[in-house]
C-alpha positions in Angstrom: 18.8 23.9 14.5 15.6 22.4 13.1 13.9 19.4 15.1 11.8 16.7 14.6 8.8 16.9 16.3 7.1 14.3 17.9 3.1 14.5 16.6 1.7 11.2 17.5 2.2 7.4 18.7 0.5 4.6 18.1 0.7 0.7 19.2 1.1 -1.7 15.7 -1.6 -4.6 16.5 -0.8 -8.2 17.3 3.3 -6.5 18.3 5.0 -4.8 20.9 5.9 -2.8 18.6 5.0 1.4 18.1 4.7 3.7 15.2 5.6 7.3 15.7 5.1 10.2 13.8 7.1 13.2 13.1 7.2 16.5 11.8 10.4 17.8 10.6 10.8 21.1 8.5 8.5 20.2 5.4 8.0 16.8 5.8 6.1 14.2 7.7 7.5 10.9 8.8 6.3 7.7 10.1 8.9 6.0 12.1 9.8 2.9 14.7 11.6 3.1 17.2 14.5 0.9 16.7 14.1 -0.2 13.5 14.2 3.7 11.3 12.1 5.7 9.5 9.2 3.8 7.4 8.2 6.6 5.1 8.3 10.2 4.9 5.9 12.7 2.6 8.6 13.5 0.5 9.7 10.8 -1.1 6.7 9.1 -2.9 7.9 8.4 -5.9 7.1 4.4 -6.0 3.8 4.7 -4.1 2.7 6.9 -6.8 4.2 4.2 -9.4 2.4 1.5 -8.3 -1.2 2.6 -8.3 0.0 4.1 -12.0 1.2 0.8 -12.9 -1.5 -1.1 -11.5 -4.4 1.1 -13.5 -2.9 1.3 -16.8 -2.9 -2.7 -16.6 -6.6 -3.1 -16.0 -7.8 -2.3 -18.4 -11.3 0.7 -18.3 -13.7 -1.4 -16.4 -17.0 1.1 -16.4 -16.8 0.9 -12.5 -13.8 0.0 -11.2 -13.2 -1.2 -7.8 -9.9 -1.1 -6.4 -8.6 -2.1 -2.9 -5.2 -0.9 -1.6 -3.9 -2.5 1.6 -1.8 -0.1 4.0 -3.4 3.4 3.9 0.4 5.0 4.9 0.4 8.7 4.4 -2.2 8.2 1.7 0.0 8.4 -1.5 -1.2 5.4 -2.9 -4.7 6.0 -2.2 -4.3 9.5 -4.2 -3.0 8.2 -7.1 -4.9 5.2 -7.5 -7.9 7.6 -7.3 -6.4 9.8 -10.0 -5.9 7.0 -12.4 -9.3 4.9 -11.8 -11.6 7.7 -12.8 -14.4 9.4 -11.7 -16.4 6.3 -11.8 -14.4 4.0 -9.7 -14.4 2.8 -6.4 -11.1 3.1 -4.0 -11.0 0.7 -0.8 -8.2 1.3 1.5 -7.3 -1.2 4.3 -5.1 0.2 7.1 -4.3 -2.3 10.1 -3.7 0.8 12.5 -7.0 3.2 13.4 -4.7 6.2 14.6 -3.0 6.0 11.2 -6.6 7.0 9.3 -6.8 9.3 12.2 -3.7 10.9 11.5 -4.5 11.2 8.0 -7.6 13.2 8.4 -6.5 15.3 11.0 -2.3 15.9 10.7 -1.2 14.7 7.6 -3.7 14.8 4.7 -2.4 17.9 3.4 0.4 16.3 1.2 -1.6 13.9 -0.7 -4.1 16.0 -1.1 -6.9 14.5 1.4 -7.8 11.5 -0.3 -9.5 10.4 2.0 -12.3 13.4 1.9 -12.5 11.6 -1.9 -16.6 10.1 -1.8 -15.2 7.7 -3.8 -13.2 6.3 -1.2 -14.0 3.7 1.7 -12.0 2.9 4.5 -11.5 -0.3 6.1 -9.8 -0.5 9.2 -8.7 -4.2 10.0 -6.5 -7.0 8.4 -6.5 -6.2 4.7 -6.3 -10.4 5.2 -9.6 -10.3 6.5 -11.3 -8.3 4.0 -9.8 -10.5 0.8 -11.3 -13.6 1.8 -14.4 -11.7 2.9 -14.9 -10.0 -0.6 -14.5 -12.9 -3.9 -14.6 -11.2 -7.2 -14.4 -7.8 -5.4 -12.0 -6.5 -7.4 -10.6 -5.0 -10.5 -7.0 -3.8 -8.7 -5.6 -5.0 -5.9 -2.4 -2.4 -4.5 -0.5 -4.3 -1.4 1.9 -1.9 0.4 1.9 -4.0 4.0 5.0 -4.2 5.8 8.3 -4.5 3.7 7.0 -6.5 0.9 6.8 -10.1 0.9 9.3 -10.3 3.5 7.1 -9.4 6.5 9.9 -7.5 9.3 7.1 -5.8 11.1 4.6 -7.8 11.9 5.1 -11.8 11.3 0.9 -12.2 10.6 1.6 -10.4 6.7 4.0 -13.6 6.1 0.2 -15.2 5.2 -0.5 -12.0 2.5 3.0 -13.4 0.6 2.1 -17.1 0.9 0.5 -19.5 -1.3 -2.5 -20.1 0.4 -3.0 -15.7 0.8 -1.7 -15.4 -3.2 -4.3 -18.0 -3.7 -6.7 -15.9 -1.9 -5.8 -12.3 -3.5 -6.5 -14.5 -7.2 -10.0 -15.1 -5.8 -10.5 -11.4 -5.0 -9.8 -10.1 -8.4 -12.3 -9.7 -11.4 -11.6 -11.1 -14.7 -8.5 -9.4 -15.8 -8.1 -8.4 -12.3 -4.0 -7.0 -11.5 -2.6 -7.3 -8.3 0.7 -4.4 -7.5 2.8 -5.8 -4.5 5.3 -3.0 -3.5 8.7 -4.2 -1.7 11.8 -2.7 -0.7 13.6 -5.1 -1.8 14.1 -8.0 -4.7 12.6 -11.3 -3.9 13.1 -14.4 -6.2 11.4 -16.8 -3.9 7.9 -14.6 -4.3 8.3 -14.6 -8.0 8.4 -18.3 -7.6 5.1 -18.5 -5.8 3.1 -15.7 -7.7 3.9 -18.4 -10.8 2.9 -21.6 -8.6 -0.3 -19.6 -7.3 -0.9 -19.3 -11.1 0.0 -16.0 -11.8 1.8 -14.1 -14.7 4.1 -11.3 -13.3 6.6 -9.2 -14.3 9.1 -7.0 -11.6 9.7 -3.1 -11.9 12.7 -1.1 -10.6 11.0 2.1 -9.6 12.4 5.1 -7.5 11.5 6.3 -4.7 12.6 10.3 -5.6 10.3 12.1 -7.8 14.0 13.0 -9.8 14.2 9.4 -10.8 16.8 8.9 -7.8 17.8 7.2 -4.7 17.6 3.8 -3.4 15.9 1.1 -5.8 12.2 -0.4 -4.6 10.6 -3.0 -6.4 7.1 -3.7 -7.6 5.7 -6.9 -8.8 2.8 -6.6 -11.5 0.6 -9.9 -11.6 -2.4 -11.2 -13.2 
């Protein structure tokens, strides 16, 4: 009988809560305890979509500068540094150190080590903290924190959905700036505030299986 394998732990900040990760025949998970399995490197079909999504919409600035917020098992990251081009910048914002650690050491292997990219920089923190810290900064902005705009994890990424942090993120971007908000779920009340933070946005049904199968996830598309 095959068993998951207990790799690594790590506190989430400002909860009691931990994140654990596994390794489990060919995969990697990221799991808490209690509340199920977060992600696993095999099913990455929508955090491939949304950095797609988000690049074809802005446009070819000559140096694009893109931040993505929640660093995960790096999925994201890769794509979005596939689609920018080999003149763009990539920023990733993870809110748990041990998860870049993890990433460079355990399981980088499956994206393909984006983060050995020199066009990537790493900022470990609030990705809260570096949006009001960098106006203008830029041309994409990817959010993948928590469960969407319905914070479960950690009750501080309520502010990221809100109108004061959506009027925030609009002060980030560039002109023609996008921002790509991934969510497990379907959420009327955000697409309410994304209009009343005066943005234009449309939602897309993605899946999560490479096959085009499996549960539905959601990703909003604003500008």
């Amino acid at each position: 009988m095959n068993r998951s394998i207990l790799l690594a732990e790590a506190r989430i900040p400002d909860t009691a809560k931990s994140l654990r990760l596994y390794e489990h025949k060919d995969k990697f998970s990221m799991v808490i305890p209690g509340r199920g399995e977060l992600m696993n490197s095999r099913v990455i079909g929508s955090e491939k979509a949304m950095a797609d999504l988000a690049c074809a919409r802005m446009g070819q600035p000559a140096k694009p500068r893109l931040l993505v917020g929640g660093l995960g098992m790096g999925f994201t990251h890769a794509a979005a540094l596939a689609a920018a081009g080999a003149a763009a910048e990539v920023v990733v914002a993870e809110l748990v150190p041990e998860v870049v650690d993890w990433n460079r050491t355990l399981i980088g292997e499956p994206a393909g080590h984006p983060l050995d990219d020199p066009r990537s920089t790493v900022f470990i923190g609030d990705v809260a903290e570096l949006l009001r810290a960098q106006p203008g900064g830029f041309n994409a902005i990817l959010l993948d924190v928590d469960n969407g705009p319905q914070a479960l994890i950690r009750r501080e990424n309520d502010w990221l959905y809100s109108l004061a942090g959506l009027a925030v993120i609009r002060a980030a971007l560039r002109a023609q700036g996008v921002l790509a908000v991934w969510s497990a779920g379907p959420d009327a009340q955000f697409n309410n505030r994304l209009k009343r933070a005066g943005f234009r946005s449309e939602m897309v049904i993605v899946r999560p299986h490479r096959a085009g199968k499996g549960p539905r996830h959601y990703i909003w598309l604003a500008g």
